[in-house]
C-alpha positions as CSV (number, residue, x, y, z in Angstrom):
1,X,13.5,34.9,-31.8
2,X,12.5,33.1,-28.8
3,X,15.6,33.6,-26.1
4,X,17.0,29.7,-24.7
5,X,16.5,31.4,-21.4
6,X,12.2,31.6,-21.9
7,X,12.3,27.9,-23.5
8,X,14.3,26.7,-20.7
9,X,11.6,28.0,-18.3
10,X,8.8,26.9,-20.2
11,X,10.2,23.1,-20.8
12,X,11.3,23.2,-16.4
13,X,7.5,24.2,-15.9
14,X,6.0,21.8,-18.0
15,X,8.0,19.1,-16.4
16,X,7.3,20.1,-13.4
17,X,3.8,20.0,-13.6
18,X,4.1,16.2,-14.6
19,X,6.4,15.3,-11.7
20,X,3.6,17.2,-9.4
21,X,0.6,15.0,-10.9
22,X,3.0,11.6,-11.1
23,X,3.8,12.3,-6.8
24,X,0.2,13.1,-5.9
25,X,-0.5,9.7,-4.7
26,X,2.5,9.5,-2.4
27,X,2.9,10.8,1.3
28,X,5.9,12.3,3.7
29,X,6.4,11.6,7.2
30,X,10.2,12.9,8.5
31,X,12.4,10.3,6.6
32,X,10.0,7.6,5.5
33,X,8.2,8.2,1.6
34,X,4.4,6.0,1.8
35,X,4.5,5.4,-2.0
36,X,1.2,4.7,-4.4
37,X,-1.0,3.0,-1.6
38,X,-4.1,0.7,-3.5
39,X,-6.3,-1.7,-2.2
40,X,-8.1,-4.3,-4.1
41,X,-12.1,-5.4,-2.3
42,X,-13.6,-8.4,-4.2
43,X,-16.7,-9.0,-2.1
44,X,-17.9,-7.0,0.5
45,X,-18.0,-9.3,2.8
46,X,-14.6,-10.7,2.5
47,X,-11.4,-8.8,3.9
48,X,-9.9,-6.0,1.7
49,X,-6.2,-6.5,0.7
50,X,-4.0,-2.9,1.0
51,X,-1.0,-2.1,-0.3
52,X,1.8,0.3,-0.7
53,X,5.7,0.5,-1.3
54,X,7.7,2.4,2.2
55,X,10.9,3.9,1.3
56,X,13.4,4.8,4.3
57,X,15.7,7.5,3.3
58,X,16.8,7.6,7.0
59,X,17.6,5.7,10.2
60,X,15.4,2.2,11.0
61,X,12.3,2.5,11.8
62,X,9.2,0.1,11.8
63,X,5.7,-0.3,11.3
64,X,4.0,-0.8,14.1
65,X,-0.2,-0.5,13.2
66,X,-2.5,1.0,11.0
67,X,-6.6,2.2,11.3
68,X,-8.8,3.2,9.3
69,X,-12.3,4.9,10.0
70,X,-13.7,2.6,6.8
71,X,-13.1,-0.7,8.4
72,X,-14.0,-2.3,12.0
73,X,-9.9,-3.8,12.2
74,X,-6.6,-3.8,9.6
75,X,-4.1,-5.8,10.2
76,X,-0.2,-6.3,9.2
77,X,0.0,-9.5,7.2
78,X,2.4,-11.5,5.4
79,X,2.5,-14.7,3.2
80,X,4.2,-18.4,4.2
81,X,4.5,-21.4,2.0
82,X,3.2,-24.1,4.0
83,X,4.1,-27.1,1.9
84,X,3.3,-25.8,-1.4
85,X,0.0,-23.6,0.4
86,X,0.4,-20.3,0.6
87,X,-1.1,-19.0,4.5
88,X,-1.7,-15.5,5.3
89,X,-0.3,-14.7,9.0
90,X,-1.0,-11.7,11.2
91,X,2.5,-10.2,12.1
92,X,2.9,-7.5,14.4
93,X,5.5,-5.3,13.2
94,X,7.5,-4.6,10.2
95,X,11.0,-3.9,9.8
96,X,12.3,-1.1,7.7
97,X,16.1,-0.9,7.7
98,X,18.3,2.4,7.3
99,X,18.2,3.0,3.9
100,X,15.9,0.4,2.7
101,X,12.5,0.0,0.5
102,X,9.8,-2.7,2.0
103,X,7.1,-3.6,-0.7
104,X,3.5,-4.3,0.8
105,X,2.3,-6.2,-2.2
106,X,0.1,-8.8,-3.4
107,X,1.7,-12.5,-2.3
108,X,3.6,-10.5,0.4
109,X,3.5,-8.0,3.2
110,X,0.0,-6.3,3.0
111,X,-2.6,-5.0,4.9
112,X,-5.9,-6.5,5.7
113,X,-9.1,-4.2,6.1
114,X,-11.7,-6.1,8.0
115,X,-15.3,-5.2,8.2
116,X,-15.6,-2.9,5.7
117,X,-18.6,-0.3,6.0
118,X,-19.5,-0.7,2.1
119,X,-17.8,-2.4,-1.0
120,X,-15.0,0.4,-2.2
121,X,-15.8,1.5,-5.8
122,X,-13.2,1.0,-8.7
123,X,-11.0,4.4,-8.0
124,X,-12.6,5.0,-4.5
125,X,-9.8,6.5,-2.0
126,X,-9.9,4.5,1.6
127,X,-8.1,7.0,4.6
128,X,-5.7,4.2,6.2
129,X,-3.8,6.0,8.9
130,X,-0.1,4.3,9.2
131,X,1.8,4.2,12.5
132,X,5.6,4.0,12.6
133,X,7.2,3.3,15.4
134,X,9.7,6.5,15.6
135,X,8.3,8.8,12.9
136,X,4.9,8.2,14.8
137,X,1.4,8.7,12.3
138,X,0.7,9.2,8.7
139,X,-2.8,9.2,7.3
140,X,-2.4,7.2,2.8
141,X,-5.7,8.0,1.0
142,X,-5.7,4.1,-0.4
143,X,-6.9,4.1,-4.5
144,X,-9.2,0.8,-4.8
145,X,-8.8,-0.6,-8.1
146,X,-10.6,-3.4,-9.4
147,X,-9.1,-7.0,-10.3
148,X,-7.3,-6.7,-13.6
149,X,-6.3,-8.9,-16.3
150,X,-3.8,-7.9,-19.1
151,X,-3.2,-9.6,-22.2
152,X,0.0,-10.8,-21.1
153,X,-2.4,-13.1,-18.2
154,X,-3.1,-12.9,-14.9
155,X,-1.3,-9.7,-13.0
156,X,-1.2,-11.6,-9.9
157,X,-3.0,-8.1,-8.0
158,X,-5.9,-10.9,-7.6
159,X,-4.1,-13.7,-5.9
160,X,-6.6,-16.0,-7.9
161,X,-3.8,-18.2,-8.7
162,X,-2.5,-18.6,-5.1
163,X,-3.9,-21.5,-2.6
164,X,-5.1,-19.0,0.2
165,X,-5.7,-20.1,3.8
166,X,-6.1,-17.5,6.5
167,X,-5.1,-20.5,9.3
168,X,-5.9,-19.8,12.7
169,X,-5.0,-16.2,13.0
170,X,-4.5,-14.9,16.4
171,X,-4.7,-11.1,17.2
172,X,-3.6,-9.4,20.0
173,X,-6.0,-6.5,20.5
């Protein structure tokens, strides 16, 4: 007769071995969690869309930049409606509150790789180094994934439905 005590074991094991494969893909740095960081590339010669959810288990903090050795520049962006047109905009800095979760998704906050060195491959990892204001630097692998449909429609990761216009972007570097 197998003892509760060995199945216990075996069944904490198991699980844990799922819960070490399911967190792979997510980063640490003091109280901030980098979560599941993906990038979609259309064209090579286009800008590359990043992305990534930041949770603060801790006091505010903010993002401040981000590099990466696979692209001349990347930039902070977010998303206005500008009469029914949605405009991508630089922004410096963004907020993360004591305690909170801030999305960088498509139609959103994101990050924009320009001047790629080469056209990621569907499931190619992209070092993007993050740099947070008080918790200082974190270096995401970034999973590209190529646009997706599901039978349900568009999943939006695309932003083919959405009336871009990068507008008149000003940086300050």
């Amino acid at each position: 007769m197998i003892r509760p005590l060995s199945i216990a074991l075996f069944l904490a094991l198991f699980l844990a071995s799922f819960a070490g494969a399911a967190s792979a893909h997510d980063y640490k740095l003091g109280d901030l969690m980098i979560e599941h960081p993906w990038g979609r590339a259309i064209i090579a010669s286009r800008p590359a869309g990043a992305f990534l959810t930041i949770v603060n288990h801790g006091a505010a903090d903010r993002l401040v930049g981000a590099r990466s050795p696979a692209a001349e520049k990347v930039e902070i962006h977010t998303h206005i409606n500008d009469n029914g047109v949605m405009r991508m905009r630089r922004i410096e800095v963004v907020d993360i509150d004591m305690h909170q979760t801030v999305a960088l998704q498509p139609g959103g906050l994101h990050l924009m790789l320009f001047g790629l060195k080469a056209l990621p491959a569907d499931g190619e990892m992209l070092p993007v180094m993050l740099r947070f204001e008080k918790a200082g630097e974190v270096e995401v692998m970034v999973r590209f994934e190529k646009p997706t449909t599901t039978s349900g429609g568009d999943t939006g990761h695309d932003m083919k439905s959405m009336k871009h216009d990068h507008g008149n972007m000003k940086t300050t570097d």
